[in-house]
C-alpha positions in Angstrom: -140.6 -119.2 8.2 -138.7 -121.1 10.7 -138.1 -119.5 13.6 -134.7 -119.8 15.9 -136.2 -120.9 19.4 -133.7 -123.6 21.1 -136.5 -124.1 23.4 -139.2 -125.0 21.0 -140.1 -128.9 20.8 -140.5 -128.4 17.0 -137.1 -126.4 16.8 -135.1 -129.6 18.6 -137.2 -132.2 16.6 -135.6 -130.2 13.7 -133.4 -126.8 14.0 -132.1 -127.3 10.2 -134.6 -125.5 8.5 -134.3 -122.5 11.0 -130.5 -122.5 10.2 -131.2 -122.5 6.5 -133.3 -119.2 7.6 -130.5 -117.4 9.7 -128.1 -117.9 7.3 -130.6 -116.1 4.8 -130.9 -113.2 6.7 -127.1 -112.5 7.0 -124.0 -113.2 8.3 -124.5 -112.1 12.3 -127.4 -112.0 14.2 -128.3 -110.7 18.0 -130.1 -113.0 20.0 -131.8 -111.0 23.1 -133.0 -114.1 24.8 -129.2 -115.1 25.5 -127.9 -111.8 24.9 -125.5 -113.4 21.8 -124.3 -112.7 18.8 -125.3 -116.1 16.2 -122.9 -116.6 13.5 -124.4 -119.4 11.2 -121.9 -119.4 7.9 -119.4 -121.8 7.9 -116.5 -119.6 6.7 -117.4 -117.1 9.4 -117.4 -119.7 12.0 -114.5 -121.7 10.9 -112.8 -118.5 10.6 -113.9 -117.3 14.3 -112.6 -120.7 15.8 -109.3 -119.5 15.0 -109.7 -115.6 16.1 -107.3 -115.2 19.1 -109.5 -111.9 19.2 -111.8 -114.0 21.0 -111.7 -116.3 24.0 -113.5 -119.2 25.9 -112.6 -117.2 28.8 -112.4 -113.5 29.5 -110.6 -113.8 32.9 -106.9 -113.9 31.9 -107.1 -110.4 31.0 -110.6 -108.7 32.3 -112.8 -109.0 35.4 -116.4 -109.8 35.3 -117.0 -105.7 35.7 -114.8 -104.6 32.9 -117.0 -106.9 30.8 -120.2 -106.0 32.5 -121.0 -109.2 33.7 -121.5 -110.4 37.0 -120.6 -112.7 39.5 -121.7 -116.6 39.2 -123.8 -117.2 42.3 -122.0 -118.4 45.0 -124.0 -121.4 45.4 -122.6 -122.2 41.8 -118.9 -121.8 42.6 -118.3 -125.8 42.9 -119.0 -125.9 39.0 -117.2 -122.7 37.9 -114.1 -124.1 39.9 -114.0 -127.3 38.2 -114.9 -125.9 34.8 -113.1 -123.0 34.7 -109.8 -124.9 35.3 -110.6 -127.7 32.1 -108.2 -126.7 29.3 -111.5 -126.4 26.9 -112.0 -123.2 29.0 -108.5 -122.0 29.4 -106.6 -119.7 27.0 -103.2 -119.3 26.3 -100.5 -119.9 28.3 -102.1 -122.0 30.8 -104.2 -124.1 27.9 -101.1 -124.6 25.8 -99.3 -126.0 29.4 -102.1 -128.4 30.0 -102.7 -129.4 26.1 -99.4 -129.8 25.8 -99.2 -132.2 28.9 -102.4 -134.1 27.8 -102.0 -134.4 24.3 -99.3 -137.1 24.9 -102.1 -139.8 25.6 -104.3 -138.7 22.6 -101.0 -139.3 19.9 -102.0 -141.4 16.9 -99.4 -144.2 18.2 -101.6 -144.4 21.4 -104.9 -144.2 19.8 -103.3 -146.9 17.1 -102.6 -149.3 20.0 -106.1 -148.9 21.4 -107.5 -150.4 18.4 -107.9 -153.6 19.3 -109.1 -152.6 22.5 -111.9 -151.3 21.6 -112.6 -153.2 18.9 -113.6 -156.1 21.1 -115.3 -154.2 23.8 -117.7 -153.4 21.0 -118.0 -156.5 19.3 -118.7 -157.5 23.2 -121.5 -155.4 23.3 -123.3 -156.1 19.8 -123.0 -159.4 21.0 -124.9 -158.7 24.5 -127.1 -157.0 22.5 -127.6 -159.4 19.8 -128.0 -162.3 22.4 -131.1 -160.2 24.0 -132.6 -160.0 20.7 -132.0 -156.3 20.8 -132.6 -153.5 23.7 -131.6 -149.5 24.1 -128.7 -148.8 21.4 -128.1 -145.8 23.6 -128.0 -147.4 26.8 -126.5 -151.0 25.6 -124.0 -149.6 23.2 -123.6 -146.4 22.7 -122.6 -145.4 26.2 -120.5 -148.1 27.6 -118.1 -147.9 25.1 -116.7 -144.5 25.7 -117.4 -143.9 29.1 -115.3 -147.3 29.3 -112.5 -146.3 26.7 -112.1 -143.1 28.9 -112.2 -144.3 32.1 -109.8 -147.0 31.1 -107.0 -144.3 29.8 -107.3 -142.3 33.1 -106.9 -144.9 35.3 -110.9 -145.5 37.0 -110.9 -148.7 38.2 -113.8 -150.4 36.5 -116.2 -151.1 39.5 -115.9 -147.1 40.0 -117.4 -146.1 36.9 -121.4 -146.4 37.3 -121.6 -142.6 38.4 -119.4 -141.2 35.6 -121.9 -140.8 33.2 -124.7 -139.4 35.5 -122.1 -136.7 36.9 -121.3 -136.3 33.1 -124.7 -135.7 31.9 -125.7 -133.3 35.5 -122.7 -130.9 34.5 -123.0 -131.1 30.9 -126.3 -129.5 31.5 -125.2 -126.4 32.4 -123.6 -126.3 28.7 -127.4 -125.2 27.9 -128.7 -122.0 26.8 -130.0 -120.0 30.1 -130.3 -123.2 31.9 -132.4 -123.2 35.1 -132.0 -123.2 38.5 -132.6 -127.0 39.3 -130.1 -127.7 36.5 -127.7 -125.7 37.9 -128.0 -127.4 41.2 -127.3 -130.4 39.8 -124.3 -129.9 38.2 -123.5 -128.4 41.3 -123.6 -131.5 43.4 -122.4 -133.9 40.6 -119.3 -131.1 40.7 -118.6 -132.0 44.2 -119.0 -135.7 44.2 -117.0 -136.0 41.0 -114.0 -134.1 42.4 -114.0 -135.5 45.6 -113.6 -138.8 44.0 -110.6 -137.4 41.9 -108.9 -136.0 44.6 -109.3 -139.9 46.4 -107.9 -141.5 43.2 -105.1 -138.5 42.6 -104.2 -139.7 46.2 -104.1 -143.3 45.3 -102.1 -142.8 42.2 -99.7 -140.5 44.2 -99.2 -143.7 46.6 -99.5 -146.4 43.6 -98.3 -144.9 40.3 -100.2 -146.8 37.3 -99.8 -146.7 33.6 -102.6 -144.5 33.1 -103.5 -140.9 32.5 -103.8 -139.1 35.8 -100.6 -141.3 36.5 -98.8 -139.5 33.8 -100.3 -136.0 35.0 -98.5 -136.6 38.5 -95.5 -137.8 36.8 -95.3 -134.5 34.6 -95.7 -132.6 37.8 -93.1 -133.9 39.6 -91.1 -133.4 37.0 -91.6 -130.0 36.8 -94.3 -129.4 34.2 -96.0 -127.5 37.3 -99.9 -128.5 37.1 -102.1 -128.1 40.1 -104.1 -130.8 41.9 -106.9 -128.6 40.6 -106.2 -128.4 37.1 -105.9 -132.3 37.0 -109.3 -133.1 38.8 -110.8 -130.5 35.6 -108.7 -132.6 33.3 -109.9 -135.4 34.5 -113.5 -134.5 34.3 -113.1 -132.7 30.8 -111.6 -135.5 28.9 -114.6 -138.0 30.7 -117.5 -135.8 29.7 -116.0 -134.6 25.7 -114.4 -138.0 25.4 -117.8 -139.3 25.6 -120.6 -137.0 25.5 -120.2 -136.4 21.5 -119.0 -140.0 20.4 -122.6 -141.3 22.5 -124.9 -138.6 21.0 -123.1 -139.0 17.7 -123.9 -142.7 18.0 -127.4 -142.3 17.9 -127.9 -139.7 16.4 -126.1 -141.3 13.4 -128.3 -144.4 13.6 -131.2 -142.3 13.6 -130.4 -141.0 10.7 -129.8 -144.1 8.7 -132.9 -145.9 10.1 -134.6 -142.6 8.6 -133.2 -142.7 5.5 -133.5 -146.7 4.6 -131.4 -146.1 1.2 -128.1 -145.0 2.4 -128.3 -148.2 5.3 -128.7 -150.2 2.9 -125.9 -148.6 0.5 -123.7 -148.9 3.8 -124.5 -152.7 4.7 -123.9 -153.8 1.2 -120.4 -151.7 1.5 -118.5 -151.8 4.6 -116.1 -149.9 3.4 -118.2 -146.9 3.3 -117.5 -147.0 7.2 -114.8 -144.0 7.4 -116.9 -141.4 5.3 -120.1 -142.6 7.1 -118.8 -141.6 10.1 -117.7 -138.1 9.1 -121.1 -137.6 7.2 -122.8 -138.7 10.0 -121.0 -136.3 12.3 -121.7 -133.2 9.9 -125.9 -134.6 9.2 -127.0 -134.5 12.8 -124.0 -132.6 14.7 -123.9 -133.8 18.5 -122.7 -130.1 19.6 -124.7 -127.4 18.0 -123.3 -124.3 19.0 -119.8 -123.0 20.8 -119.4 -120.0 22.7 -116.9 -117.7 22.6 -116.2 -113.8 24.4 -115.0 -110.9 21.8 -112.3 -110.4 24.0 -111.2 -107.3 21.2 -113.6 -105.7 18.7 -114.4 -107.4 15.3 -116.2 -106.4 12.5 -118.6 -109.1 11.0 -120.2 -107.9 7.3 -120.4 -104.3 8.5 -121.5 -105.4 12.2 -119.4 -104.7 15.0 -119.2 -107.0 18.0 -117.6 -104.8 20.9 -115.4 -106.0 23.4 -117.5 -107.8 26.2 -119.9 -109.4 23.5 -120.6 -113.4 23.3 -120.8 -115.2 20.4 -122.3 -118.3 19.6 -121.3 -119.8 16.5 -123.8 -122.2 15.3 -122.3 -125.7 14.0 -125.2 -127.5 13.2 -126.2 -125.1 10.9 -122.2 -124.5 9.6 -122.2 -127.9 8.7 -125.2 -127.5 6.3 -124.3 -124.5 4.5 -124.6 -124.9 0.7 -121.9 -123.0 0.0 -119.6 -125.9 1.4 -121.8 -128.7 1.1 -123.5 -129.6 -2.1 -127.2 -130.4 -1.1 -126.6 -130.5 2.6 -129.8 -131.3 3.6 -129.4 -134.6 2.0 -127.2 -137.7 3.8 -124.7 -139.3 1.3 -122.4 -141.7 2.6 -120.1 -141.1 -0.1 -119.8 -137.6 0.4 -115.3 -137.1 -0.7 -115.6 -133.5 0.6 -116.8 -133.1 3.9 -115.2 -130.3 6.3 -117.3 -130.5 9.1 -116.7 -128.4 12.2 -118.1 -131.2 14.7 -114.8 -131.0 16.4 -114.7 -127.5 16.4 -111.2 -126.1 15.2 -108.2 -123.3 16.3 -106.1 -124.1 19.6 -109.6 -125.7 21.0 -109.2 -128.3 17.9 -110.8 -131.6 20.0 -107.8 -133.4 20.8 -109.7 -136.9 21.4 -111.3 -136.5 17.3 -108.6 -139.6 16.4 -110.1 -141.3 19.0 -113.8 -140.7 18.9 -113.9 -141.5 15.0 -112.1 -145.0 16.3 -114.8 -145.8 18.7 -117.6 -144.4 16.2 -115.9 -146.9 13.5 -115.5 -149.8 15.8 -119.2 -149.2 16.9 -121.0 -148.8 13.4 -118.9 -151.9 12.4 -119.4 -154.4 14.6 -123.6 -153.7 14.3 -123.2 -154.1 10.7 -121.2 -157.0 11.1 -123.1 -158.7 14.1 -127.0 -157.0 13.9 -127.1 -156.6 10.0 -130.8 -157.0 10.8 -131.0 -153.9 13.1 -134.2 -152.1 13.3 -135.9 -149.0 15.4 -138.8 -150.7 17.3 -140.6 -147.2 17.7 -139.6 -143.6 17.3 -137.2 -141.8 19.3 -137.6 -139.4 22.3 -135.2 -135.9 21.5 -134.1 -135.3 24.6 -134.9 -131.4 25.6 -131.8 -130.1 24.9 -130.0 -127.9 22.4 -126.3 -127.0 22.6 -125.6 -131.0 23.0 -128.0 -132.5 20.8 -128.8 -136.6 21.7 -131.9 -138.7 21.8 -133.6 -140.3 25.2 -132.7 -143.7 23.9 -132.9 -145.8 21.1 -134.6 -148.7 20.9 -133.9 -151.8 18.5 -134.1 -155.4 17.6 -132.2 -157.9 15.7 -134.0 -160.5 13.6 
């Protein structure tokens, strides 16, 4: 039997078969190591994304006490401040003010305009990496792309950009199960330098409007769409580290999978048209976020189980993604796959609002390899980097010829 241990080696090398084992066992499971309830069905966890009796937060109606919790460490504060104030971790009405506001920049006119774009900032890239004879996919590719899409739509000037995906991955790793202390501590400090660097540029764009993202943010403030200095430095930092972190780990990830399963490559070089459902496939195969939390901020009853007010729950989506009861033989990767309702961007009010724009970069990406590299090859195995809730690789390395 396979057990459920996000901090086993084996488990990260391979948590699928453990999934197929939780979802065997029932419907809802507690988990005393994190103190969570693990919902592992897709209909439950599709269904619980859109429960408004739960929450990402708990504060716009309890306090820490009334849910038995207790304080963050003070020494943690700089990270709680900036997180807490991202619309990802907002509820209603103060997400549907901000989503509302920042939803204008993700429209499928603007991410239709940025086609081109970025389009030729990956065909730049192959090419790099095609001129080197190959290199890290993760590093040489998968990365810059993003981080530069991103950064270009808020308005980061391009020779500010080299800490942006450090301070990304530092406070993304307190998105980890129990992390520890020198995680923590990290985030911490890549908190502080990241918003200190936002305030400077809000300051900047206050003086020198652009036609950029924070830009607009001011603009809609002025206005009177009231949205504090605060809440734009977490916007800021929320739309850098989702707008990227998944489309980078889904990269590679996804390549992974196709090196490892030399039949479906080679279906999808022969087909470049397969592009659009490779992409979603990929997405649901090897799921770049595993597992989203949420507070029972109201009892629920799950199959005879009930969750009590004050509970967390963490739905699983790697393991809602291959359920058999949605997917026919979901352990196995087709490219062709018509029906695939993957949960990779989660779903309900907290529905990824940058999925238009991540499947065009994924696209862009995949194509221009296939295109430029059609010779593309892993030069050894990859290293799964030790975490679970964001699931990526070390790096991936390749050559062309």
């Amino acid at each position: 039997m396979a057990d459920f241990d996000p901090w086993d080696p084996a488990f990260l090398a391979d948590p699928y078969p453990a999934y197929a084992e939780l979802r065997a066992k029932g419907r809802v499971q507690y988990f005393e190591a994190t103190n969570q309830w693990l919902v592992p069905h897709h209909a439950d966890v599709s269904a619980l994304l859109r429960d408004r009796r739960l929450g990402r937060t708990y504060q716009h109606r309890f306090t820490h006490e009334d849910f038995g919790r207790t304080e963050p460490p003070a020494e943690h504060e700089p990270f709680h401040t900036l997180n807490d104030h991202g619309m990802l971790d907002l509820e209603p009405p103060d997400h549907t003010r901000i989503r509302r506001l920042v939803s204008k920049a993700f429209t499928p006119r603007t991410v239709e305009r940025l086609k081109p774009y970025v389009a030729d900032l990956a065909g730049e890239l192959v090419d790099a990496l095609v001129e080197e004879g190959g290199g890290d996919l993760l590093t040489d590719v998968a990365e810059p792309l993003p981080v530069a899409v991103i950064a270009e739509m808020l308005g980061i000037p391009e020779a500010d950009r080299a800490p942006l995906r450090p301070w990304s991955a530092d406070i993304c790793g307190m998105y980890e199960l129990n992390p520890a202390e020198e995680t923590a501590a990290r985030a911490v400090r890549a908190s502080v330098e990241f918003s200190d660097y936002l305030r400077e540029l809000i300051a900047e764009r206050r003086r020198h409007p652009g036609d950029d993202l924070i830009s607009g943010l001011i603009a809609a403030h002025d206005e009177g769409d009231r949205l504090t200095e605060q809440e734009m430095i977490s916007t800021a930092v929320l739309l850098l580290n989702a707008g990227h972190e998944a489309t980078v780990n889904a990269t590679v990830n996804g390549w992974w999978a196709l090196f490892s399963n030399p039949g479906q490559l080679a279906a999808l070089r022969a087909d470049h048209s397969l592009v659009p459902f490779a992409v979603e496939e990929l997405m649901r195969y090897d799921t770049p976020l595993q597992l989203f939390e949420r507070w029972v901020l109201d009892d629920i009853e799950i199959d005879g189980t009930v969750l009590p007010r004050g509970a967390e729950i963490a739905m699983l989506f790697g393991s809602a993604n291959h359920d058999p009861e949605v997917f026919a033989a979901p352990e196995k990767l087709d490219l062709t796959r018509q029906d695939n309702p993957h949960i990779s961007f989660s779903a309900g009010i907290h529905y990824c609002i940058g999925a238009p724009l991540a499947r065009l970069e994924l696209a862009a990406s995949m194509t221009a390899l296939l295109e430029k590299a059609p010779t593309l090859r892993p030069t050894v195995a990859p290293t799964r980097k030790p975490n679970f809730v964001i699931r990526g690789l070390e790096g991936l390395s390749v050559e062309v010829g």
